[in-house]
VODREN-254263 format. One record per residue (C-alpha): x, y, z; residue in three letters; chain. Coordinates in steps of 0.001 Angstrom, whole numbers, padded with zeros to 6 digits, m for minus. Each point is the difference from the previous one (the first is absolute). Example, Ala and Ser with C-alpha at 12.3 -4.5 7.8 and 13.67 -1.06 7.14 Angstrom:
<pts>
PT        c1        c2        c3   resn   chain
PT    012300   m004500    007800    ALA       A
PT    001370    003440   m000660    SER       A
</pts>
This chain:
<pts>
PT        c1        c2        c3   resn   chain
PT    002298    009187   m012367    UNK       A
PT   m003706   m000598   m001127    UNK       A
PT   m003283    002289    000468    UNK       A
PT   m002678   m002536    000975    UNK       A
PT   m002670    002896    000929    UNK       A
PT   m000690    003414   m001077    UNK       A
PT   m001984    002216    002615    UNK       A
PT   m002436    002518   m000775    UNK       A
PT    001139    002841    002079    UNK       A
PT    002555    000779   m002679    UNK       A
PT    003385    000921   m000094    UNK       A
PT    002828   m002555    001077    UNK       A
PT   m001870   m002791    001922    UNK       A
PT   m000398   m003021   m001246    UNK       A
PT    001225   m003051    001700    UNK       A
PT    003514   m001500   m000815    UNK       A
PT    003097   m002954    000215    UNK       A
PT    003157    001017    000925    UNK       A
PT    002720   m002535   m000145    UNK       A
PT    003040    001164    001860    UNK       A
PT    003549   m002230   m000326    UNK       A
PT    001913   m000151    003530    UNK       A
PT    002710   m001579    001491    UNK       A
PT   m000215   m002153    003090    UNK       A
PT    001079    002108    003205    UNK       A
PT   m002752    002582   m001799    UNK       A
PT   m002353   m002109   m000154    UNK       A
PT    001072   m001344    003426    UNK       A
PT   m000848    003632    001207    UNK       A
PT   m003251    000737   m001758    UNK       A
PT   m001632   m003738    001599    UNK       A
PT    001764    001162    003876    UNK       A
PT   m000030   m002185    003049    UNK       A
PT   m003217   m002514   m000434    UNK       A
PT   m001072    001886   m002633    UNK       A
PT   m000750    002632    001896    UNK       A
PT    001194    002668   m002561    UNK       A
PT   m001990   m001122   m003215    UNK       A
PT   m003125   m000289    002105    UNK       A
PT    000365    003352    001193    UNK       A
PT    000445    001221   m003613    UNK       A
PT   m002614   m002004   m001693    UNK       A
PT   m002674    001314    002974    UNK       A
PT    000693    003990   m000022    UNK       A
PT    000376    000162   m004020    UNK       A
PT   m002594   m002413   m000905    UNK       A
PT    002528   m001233   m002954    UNK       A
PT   m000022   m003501   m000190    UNK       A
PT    003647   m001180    000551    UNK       A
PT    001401   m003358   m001217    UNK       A
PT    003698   m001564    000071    UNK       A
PT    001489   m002492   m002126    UNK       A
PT    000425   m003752    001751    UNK       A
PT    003296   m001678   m000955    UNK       A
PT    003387   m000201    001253    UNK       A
PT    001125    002686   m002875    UNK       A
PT    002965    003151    000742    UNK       A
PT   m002841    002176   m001490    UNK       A
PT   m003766   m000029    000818    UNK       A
PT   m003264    001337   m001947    UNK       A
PT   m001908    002469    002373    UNK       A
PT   m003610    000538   m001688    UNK       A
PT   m001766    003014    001190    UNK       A
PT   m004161    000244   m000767    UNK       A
PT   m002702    002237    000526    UNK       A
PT   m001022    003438   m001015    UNK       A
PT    002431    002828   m001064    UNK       A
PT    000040    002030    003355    UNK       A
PT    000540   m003963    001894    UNK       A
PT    002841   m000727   m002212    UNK       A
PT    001713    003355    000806    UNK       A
PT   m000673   m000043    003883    UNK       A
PT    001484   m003747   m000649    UNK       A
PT    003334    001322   m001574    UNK       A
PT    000235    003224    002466    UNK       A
PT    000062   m002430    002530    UNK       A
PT    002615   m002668   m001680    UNK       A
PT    002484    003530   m001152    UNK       A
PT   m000122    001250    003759    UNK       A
PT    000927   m003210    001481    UNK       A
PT    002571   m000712   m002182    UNK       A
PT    001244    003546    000988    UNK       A
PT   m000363   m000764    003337    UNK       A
PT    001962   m003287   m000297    UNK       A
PT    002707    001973   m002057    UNK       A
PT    000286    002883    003210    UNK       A
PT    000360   m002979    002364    UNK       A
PT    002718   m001744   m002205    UNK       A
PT    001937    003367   m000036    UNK       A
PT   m000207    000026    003866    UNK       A
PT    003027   m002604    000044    UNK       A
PT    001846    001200   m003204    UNK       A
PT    002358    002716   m000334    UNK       A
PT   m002040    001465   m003386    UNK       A
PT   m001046    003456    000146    UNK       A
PT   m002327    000056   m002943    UNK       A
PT   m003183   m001825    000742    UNK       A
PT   m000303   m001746   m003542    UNK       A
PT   m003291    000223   m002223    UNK       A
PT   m003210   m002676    000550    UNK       A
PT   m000015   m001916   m002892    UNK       A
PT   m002937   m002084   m001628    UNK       A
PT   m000423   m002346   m003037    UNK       A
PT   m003354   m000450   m001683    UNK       A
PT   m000052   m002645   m002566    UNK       A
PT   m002390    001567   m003013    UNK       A
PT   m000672   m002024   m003621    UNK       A
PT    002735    001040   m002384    UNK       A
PT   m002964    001077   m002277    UNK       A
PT   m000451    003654    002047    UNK       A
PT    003007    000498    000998    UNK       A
PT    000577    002022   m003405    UNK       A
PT   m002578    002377    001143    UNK       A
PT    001583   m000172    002991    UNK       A
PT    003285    001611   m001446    UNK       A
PT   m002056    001980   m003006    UNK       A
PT    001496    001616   m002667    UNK       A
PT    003731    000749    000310    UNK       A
PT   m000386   m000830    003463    UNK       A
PT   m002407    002923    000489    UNK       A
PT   m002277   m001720    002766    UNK       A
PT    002304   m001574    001795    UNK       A
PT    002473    003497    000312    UNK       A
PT   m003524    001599    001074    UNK       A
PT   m000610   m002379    003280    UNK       A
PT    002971   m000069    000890    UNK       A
PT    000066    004306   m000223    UNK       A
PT   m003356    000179    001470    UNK       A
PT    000250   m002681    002870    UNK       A
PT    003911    000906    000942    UNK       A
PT    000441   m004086   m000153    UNK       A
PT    002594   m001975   m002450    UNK       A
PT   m002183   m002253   m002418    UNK       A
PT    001965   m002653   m001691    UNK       A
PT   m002025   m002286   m002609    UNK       A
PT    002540   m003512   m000544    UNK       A
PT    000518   m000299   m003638    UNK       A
PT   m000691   m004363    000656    UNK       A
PT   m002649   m001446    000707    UNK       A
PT   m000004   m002384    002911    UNK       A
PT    001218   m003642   m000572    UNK       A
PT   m002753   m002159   m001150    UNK       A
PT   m002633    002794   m000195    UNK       A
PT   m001330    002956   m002098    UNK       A
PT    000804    002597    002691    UNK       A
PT    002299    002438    001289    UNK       A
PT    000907    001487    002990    UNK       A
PT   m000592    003712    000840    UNK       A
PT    002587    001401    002394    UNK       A
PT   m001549    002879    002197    UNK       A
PT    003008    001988    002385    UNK       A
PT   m000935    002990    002275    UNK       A
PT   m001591    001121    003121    UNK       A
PT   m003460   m001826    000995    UNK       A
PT   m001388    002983   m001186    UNK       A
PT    001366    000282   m002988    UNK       A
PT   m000412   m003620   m000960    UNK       A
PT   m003622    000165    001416    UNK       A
PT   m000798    003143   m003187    UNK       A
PT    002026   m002319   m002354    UNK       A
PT   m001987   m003381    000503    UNK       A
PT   m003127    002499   m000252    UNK       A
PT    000846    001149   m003421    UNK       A
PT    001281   m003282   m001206    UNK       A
PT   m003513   m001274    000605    UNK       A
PT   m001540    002675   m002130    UNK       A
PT    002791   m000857   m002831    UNK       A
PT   m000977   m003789    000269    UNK       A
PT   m003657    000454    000360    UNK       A
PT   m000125    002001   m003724    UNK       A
PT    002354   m002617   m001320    UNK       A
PT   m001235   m003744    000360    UNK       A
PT    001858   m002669   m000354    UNK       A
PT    000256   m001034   m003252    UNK       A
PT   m000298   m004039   m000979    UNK       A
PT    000719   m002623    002737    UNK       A
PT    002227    000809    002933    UNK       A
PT    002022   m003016    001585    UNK       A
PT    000674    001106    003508    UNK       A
PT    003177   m000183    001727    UNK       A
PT    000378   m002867    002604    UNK       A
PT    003428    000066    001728    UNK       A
PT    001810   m003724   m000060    UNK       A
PT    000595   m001579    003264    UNK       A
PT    003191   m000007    001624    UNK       A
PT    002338   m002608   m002323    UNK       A
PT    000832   m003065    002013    UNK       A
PT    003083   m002199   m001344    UNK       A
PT   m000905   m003626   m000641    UNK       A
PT    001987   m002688   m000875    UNK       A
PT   m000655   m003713   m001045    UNK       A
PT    002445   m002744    000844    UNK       A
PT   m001095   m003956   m000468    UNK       A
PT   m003292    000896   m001212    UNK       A
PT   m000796    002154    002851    UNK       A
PT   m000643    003562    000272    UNK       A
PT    001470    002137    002793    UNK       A
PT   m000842    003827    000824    UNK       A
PT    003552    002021    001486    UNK       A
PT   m000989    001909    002654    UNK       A
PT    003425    001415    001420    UNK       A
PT    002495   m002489    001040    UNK       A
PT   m002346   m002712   m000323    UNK       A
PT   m001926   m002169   m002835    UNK       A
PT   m003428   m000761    001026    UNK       A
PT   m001631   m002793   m002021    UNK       A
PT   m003522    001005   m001353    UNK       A
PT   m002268   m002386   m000673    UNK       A
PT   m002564    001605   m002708    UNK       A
PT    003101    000755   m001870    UNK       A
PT    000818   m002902   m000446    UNK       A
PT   m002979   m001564   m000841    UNK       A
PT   m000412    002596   m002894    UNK       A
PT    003488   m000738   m001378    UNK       A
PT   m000360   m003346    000399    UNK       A
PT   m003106   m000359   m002337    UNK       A
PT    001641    002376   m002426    UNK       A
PT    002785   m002172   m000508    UNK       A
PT   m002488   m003017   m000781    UNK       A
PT   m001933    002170   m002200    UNK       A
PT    002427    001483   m002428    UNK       A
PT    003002   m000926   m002013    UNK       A
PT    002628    002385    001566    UNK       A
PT    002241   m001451    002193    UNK       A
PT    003305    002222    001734    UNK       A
PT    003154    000226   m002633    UNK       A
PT    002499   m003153    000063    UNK       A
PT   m002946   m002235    001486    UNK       A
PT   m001725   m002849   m001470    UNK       A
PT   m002604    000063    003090    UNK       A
PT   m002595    002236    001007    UNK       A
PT    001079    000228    003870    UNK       A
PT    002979    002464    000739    UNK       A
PT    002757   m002110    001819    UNK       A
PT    003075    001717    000605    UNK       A
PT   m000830    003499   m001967    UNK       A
PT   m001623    002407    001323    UNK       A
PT   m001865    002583   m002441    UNK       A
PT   m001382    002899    002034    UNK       A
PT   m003086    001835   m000785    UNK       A
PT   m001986    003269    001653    UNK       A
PT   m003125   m001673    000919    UNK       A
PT   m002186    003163    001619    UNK       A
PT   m002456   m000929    003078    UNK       A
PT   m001665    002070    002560    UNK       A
PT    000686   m002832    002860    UNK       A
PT    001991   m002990    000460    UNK       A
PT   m000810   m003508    001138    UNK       A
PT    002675   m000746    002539    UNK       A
PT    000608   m003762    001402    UNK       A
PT    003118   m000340    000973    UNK       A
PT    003336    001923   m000518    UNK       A
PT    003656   m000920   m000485    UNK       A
PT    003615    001773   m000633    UNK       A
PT   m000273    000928   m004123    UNK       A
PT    003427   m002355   m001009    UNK       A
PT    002125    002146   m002335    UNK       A
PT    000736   m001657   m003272    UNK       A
PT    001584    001598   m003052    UNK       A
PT   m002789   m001089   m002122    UNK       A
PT   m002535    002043    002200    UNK       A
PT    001143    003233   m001721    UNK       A
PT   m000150   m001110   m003960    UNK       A
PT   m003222    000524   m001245    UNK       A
PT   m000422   m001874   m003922    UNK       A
PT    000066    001720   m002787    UNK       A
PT   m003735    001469   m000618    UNK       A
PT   m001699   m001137   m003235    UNK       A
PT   m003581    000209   m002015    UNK       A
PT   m002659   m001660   m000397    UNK       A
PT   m002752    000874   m002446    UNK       A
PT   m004259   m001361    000676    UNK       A
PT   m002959    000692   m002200    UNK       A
PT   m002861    000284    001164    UNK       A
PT   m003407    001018   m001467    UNK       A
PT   m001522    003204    000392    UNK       A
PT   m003491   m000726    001560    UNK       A
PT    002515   m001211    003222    UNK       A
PT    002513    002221    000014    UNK       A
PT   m002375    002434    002365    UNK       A
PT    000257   m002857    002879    UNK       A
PT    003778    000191   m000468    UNK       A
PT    000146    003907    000607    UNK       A
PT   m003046    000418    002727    UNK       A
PT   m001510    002735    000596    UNK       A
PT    002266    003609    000023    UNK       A
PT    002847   m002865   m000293    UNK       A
PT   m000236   m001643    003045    UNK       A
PT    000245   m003330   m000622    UNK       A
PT    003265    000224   m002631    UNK       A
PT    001547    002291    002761    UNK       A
PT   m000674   m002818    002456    UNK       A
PT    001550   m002717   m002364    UNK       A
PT    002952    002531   m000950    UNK       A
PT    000708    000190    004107    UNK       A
PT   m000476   m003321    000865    UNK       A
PT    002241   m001717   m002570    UNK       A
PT    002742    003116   m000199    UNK       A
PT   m000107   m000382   m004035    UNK       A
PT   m000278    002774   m002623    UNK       A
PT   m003540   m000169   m001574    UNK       A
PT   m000942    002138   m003283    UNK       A
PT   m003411   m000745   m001814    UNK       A
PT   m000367    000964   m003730    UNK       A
PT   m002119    002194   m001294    UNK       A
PT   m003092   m001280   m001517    UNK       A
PT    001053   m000264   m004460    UNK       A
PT   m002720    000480   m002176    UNK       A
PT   m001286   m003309   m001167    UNK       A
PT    001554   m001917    002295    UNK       A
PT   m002130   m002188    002807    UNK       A
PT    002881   m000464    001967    UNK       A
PT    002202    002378    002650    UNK       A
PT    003883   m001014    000333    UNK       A
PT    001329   m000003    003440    UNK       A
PT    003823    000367    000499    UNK       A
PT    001568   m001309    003830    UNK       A
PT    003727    001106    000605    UNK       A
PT    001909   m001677    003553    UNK       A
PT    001765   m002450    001091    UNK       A
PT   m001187   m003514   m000781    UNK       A
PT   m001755   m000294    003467    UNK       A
PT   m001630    003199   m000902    UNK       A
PT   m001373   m000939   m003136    UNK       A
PT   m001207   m003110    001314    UNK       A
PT   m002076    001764    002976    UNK       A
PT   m001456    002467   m002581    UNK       A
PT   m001155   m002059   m002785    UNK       A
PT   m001256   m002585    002957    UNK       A
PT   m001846    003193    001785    UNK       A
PT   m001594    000779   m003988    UNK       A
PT   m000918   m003200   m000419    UNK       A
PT   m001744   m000464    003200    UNK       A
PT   m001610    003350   m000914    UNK       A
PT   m001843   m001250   m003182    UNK       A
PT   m001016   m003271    001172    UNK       A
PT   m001718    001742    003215    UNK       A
PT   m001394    001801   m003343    UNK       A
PT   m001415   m002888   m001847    UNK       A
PT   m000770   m002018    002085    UNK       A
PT   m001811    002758    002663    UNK       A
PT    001577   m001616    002481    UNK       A
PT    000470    003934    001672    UNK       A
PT    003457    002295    000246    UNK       A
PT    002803   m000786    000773    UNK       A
</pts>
């Protein structure tokens, strides 16, 4: 949640981001039929409204524009969430309509003045508003935020989002914030015979790009699977959770069951060094790009902290062989786009 504009009329408008976490069939709600519903939103609250792409259980819903937008923005997302609760309760036997809940996602940084002292602000909004407040003591994977949990009536969540503006407004963030960006939807892969194959139900569907990328791994690095003298994967099959948003699909047959399908090899470690001045190029900006390599290649990445004296960063992978391979391939294809300008990867 950032202030980008103080006004001069005074008092509490300024103009805000609001990042709201939501599942799916809510977010399935909030766009409606052709987009019908969003439009309508973004039109009578003047809030500009903005979903997450990506084939991800969880989406990002940004919400822009002045204070008084932003509220008109979440009135309208509480009451149709009510309204989509009342019509779910029209074929259940429940008697208790249950509370509208919402999520923001706010920089771990304020969410201490979010609680206060001894919990002091936090037991305030939540006696002042009449709606349950619940600050998660994690931060999101990959990020430096945490989600806000907001329970009630519209009304009372409506007051509540109103005063947790004013809390975040007198307390900045404080130092970078790396924003929370939901992982797509795992997809199983497996390679067999130096092909790669995504498992999509009953069937194995052989993906080209895939297999390309594994492919020049194995030719570019010196791990090859456990108990094989060859770089190709004949008769083993070690599985990794590659992560993609779609799916090339050519051709499809029955997935053949083999015992070897479900023994992964052991994971190992592998240690790289690599200098400072690159190691930015490595983590992108916010960490994009090492979240991208961590996805694609399913491996454990940790970066060292920078030691004094030292010109050089020490980068430990953890995975299966295959894994490995595709991450120290990705890294390496990541600094010589570097030095050699030759653009991202």
């Amino acid at each position: 949640m950032e202030p980008n504009k103080v006004q001069s009329e005074g008092g509490l408008n300024v103009t805000l981001t609001i990042r709201l976490l939501m599942h799916g069939k809510e977010v399935g709600s909030i766009i409606g039929k052709k987009g019908e519903t969003v439009k309508k939103m973004r039109e009578e609250s003047g809030a500009r409204i903005n979903i997450s792409e990506g084939n991800c259980p969880e989406r990002i819903v940004t919400i822009t524009g002045p204070t008084d937008a932003i509220f008109k923005a979440f009135a309208m997302i509480a009451y149709k969430f009510e309204e989509d609760i009342i019509n779910s309760m029209s074929n259940s036997p429940a008697t208790s309509k249950p509370p509208v809940t919402l999520r923001l996602v706010v920089p771990a940084s304020q969410c201490g003045s979010l609680i206060g002292k001894g919990g002091s602000k936090i037991k305030e909004m939540r006696e002042s508003t009449g709606a349950q407040v619940q600050v998660a003591g994690d931060m999101l994977p990959n990020s430096t935020e945490r989600a806000v949990t907001i329970s009630g009536t519209p009304e009372a969540i409506i007051q509540c989002v109103k005063q947790i503006c004013v809390v975040m407004l007198e307390s900045p963030p404080k130092g970078a914030t790396i924003p929370y960006r939901p992982k797509p939807a795992s997809t199983p892969v497996i390679f067999s015979g130096g092909q790669a194959y995504t498992i999509q139900g009953q069937y194995a569907i052989p993906h080209p790009d895939l297999t390309k990328l594994h492919q020049l791994a194995m030719q570019q690095t010196p791990f090859t699977p456990l108990g094989q003298t060859t770089p190709a994967f004949p008769g083993t099959y070690p599985r990794a959770l590659l992560k993609f948003p779609s799916l090339c699909c050519l051709s499809s047959f029955p997935l053949l069951s083999d015992p070897g399908l479900d023994a992964s090899p052991p994971a190992s470690t592998h240690e790289l060094t690599i200098p400072n001045d690159l190691i930015g190029c490595i983590i992108g900006r916010q960490g994009t790009k090492i979240n991208e390599i961590r996805q694609m290649s399913g491996a454990q990445i940790k970066i060292a902290n920078a030691m004094e004296g030292s010109s050089e960063r020490q980068i430990t992978i953890t995975g299966t062989p295959a894994n490995i391979s595709l991450a120290q391939y990705l890294i390496n294809a990541r600094l010589t786009s570097e030095v050699t300008g030759m653009g991202t990867l």
